[in-house]
Every structure is written in C-alpha cells, then in structure tokens.
C-alpha positions as CSV (number, residue, x, y, z in Angstrom):
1,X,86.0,39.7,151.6
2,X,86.2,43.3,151.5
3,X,89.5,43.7,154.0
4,X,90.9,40.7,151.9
5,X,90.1,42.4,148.3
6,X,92.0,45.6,150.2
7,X,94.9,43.6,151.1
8,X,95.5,42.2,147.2
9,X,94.9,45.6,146.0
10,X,97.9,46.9,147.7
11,X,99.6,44.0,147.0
12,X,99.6,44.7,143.7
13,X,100.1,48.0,143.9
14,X,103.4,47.4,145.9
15,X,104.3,44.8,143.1
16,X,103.4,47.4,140.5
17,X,105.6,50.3,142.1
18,X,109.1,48.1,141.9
19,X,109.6,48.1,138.7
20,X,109.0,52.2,138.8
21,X,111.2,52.4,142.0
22,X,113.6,49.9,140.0
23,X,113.7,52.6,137.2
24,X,114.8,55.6,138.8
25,X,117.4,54.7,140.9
26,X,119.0,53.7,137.4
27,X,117.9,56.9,135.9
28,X,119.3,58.2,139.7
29,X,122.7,56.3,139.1
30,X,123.5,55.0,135.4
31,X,121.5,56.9,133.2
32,X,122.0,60.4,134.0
33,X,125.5,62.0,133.9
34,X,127.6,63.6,136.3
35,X,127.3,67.0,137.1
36,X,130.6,68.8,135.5
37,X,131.3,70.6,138.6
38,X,130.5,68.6,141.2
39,X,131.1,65.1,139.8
40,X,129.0,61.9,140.9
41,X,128.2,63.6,143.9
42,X,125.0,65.3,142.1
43,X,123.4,61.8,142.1
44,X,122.6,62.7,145.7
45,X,120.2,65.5,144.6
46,X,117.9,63.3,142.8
47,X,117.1,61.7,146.8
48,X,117.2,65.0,148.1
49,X,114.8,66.6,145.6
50,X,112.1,63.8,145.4
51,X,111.9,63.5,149.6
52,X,111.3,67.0,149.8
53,X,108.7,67.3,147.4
54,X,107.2,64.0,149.4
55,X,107.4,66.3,152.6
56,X,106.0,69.2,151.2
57,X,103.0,66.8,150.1
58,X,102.7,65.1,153.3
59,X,102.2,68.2,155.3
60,X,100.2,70.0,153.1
61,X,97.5,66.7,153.4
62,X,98.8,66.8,157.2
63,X,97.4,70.5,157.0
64,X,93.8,70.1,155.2
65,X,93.1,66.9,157.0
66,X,93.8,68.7,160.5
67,X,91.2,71.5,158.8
68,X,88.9,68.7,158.1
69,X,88.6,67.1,161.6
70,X,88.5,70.4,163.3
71,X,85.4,71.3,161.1
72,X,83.8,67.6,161.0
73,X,85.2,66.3,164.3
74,X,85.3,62.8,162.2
75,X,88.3,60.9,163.7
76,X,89.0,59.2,160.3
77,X,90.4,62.9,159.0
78,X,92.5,63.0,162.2
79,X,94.2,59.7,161.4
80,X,94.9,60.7,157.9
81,X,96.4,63.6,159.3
82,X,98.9,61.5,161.3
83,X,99.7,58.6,158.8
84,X,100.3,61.7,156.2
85,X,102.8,63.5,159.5
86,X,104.5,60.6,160.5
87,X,105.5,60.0,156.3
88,X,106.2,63.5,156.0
89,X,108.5,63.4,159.3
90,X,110.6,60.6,157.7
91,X,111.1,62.2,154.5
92,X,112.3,65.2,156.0
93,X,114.7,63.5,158.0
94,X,115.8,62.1,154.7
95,X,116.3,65.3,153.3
96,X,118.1,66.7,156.1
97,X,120.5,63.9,156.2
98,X,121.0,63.9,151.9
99,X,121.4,67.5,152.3
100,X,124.0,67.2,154.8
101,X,126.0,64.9,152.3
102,X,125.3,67.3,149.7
103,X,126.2,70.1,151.3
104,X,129.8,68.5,152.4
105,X,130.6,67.5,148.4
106,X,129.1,70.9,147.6
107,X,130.3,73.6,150.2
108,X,133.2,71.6,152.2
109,X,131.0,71.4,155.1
110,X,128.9,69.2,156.1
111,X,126.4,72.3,157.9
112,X,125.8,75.8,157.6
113,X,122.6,77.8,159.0
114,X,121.9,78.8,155.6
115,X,117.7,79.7,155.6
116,X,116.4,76.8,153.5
117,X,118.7,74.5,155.9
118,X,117.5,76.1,158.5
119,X,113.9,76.5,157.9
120,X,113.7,72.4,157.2
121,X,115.1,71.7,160.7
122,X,113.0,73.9,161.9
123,X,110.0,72.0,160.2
124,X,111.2,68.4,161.1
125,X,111.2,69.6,164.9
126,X,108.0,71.0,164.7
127,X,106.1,67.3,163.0
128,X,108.2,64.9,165.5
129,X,107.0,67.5,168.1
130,X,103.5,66.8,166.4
131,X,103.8,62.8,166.4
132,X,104.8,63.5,170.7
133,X,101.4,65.3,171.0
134,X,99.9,62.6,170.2
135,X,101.2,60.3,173.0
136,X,100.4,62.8,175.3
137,X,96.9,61.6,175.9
138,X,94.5,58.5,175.6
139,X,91.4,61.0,175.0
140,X,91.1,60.5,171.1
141,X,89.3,64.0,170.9
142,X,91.3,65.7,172.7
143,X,94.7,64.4,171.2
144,X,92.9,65.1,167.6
145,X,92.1,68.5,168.5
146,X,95.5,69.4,170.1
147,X,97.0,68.0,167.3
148,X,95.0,69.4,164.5
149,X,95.6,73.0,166.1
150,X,99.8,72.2,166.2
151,X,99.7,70.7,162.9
152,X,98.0,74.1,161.1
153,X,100.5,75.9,162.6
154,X,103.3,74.1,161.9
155,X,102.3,74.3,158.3
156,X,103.3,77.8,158.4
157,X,106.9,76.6,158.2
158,X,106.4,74.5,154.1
159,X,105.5,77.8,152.6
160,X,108.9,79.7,154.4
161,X,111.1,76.5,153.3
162,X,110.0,76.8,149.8
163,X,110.4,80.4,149.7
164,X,113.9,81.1,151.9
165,X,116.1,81.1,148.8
166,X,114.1,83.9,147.4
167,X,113.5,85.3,150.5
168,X,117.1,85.8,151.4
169,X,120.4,85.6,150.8
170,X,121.3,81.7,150.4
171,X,123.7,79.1,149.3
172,X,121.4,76.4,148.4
173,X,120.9,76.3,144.7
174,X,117.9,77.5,142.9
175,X,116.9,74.5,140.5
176,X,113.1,75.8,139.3
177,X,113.2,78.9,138.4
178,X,110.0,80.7,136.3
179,X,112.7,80.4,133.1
180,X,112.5,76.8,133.5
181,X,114.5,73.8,135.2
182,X,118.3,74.9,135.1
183,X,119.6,71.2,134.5
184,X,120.5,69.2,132.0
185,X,117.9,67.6,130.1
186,X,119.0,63.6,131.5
187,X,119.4,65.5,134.9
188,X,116.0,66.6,134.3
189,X,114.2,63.2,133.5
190,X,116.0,61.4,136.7
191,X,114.7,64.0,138.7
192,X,111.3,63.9,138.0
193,X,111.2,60.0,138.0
194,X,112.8,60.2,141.2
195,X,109.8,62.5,142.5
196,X,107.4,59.9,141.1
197,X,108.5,56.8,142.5
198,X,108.6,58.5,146.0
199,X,105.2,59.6,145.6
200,X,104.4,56.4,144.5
201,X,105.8,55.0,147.6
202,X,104.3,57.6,149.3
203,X,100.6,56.7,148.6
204,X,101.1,53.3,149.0
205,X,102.8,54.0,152.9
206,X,99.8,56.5,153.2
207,X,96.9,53.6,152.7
208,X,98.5,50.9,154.6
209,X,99.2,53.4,157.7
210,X,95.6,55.1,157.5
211,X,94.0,51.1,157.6
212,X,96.3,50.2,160.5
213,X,95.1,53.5,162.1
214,X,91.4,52.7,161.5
215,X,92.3,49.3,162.8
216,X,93.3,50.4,166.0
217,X,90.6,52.6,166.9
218,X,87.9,49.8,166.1
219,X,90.0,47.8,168.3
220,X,89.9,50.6,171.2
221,X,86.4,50.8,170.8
222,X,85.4,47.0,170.9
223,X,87.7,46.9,173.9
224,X,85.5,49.9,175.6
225,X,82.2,48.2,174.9
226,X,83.4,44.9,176.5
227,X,85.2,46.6,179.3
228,X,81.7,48.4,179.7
229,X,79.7,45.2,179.7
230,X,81.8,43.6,182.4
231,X,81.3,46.8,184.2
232,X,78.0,47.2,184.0
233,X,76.5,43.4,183.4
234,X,72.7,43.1,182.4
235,X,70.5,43.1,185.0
236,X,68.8,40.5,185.8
C-alpha cells in the first residue's frame, strides 16, 4: 500500500505541475513582450534563466548531501546526492546550449570565453565527470565516498559562476542587481514563473530518481543475500 500511495502521490503531483508548466511557457512566449533591442530573441532568456537557477539548486543539494553521507556514511544521502547531480548536469547542459542561442541573437556569435560562459562549462565538465565516478566501481562505499569528496569540490565552481560578472570584466548581462531586477515588469513575471515551473519539475524528477535509486540498491542487496545463500547453504 505504501509504494502504491507513493506512486498516486506523484501522479498527482505531475498532473498538478501541467497546468503550471502550461502557464509559463505562455507567459515565456505570448504574454510577455519582446525585448526592444533584441526582439523575440529575449524569449530564450526566460529558459536560460530558470535552468540555471535549477542547476545552482541541484548542486548546492548535490553539495550538503555529499556533506551528509561523508559525516553519516548513510547511502540514502549519497543517492540523493546523485539523483540531485545527474538533474543538475542536464540543466546545465540546457543552459549552455540556450546560452549559446542567446549569445548568437545577442553578440553575433554563437561562443566567446567570456567568464560566466566559461565558468558554466567548466562546472558541467566537472558533474558529468562526477556522474563517470560513479561507474567507476561496484563498491557502493567506496563509489559514495569518492564521489562525495569530487562533488564538494566541484561545488567550488556555483559560487565562481554566480560571481564572474562581478568578478570581472564580462559581456553577459547583469539582470539582479542590489537596485532591483533591470527588466520590464511582464519580463519580470515570465521570468520568475519560468523559475517556478522548473523547480517544480525539478522536485518532482528529484523524488522519482531518489525511489528508483533506493530501488536498486534493495535490489543489489536481495541479490547479495541470495547469492550468499547459494554460496554458503545451511548445514545440515
């Protein structure tokens, strides 16, 4: 009963999330207007903006989840940590490739090694480096540990992306400044629906891959009782 009551819960939830996903891609691509300067080609920022603040979320939970196993040695935190790396690896790719797009309607290319672009391939290679740890061994311990260790470090880079257009000289815009949100009020709206649908998506993708991770290992470990009994049978 319990698995199945799971199973409706995010059922719903998925069914609940549509009509919020629904609503800001037409906030995203109706509702709000087009930037004056660079035309309908802004539209592509409210993607951009809302999969990197998924990223950023991702790895930070990637980050104190790695903390947690290291100091509980609980392999539940461990698979939290990679459900939340994997997520966070796909969104950045997704705000690589809408920043590319951007960047060509924007600058006239389609890349330049400014710092924030930069900094964001640099932390996309680091978490898919993270998610090839972890198929580097079948010892769960040791693969948590190794793992936990690269993802703390690899955190380093969300704080350096955030900060590299303040940091140095850059061509990516500034949108949140400390005087406020330098966008038009509709431009404003679309953006933060668009961060709250993908967040929405992004808890939803968190539970299911953390229960498919628990899953597994119950799996491995029925497997290595079995596997033991044949071993070893009962003597008679």
């Amino acid at each position: 009963m319990v698995p199945l009551r799971k199973q409706l819960v995010t059922k719903y939830a998925v069914i609940l999330i549509l009509p919020l996903f629904v609503a800001a891609l037409y906030a995203d691509l109706i509702w709000s207007p087009d930037d004056r300067v660079l035309g309908a080609s802004q539209r592509i920022f409210y993607f951009h903006m809302g999969a990197a603040v998924v990223a950023a979320l991702a790895f930070t939970l990637t980050f104190g989840a790695s903390l947690g196993y290291l100091l509980i040695k609980d392999l539940r935190w461990d698979h939290v940590a990679a459900a939340s790396a994997e997520i966070g690896t796909v969104f950045t790719a997704m705000v690589l490739f809408s920043g590319v797009l951007w960047g060509k309607a924007a600058w006239g290319v389609w890349w330049t090694w400014d710092p924030r672009l930069t900094s964001t391939l640099i932390l996309w290679v680091l978490f898919a480096g993270y998610l090839l740890l972890r198929e580097w061994s079948d010892d769960l311990g040791k693969r948590a540990t190794y793992s936990a260790v690269l993802a703390i470090v690899a955190y380093i880079d969300v704080p350096i992306d955030y900060m590299a257009v303040r940091w140095w000289r850059s061509v990516h815009p500034v949108v949140i400044t400390t005087q406020g949100i330098h966008m038009a009020p509709k431009m404003v709206d679309a953006m933060l629906l668009s961060m709250v649908a993908m967040m929405a998506i992004f808890v939803i993708w968190m539970v299911i891959r953390v229960r498919l991770l628990d899953a597994e290992w119950r799996l491995r470990q029925i497997y290595q009782r079995r596997h033991q009994v044949l071993e070893d049978p009962p003597s008679s």
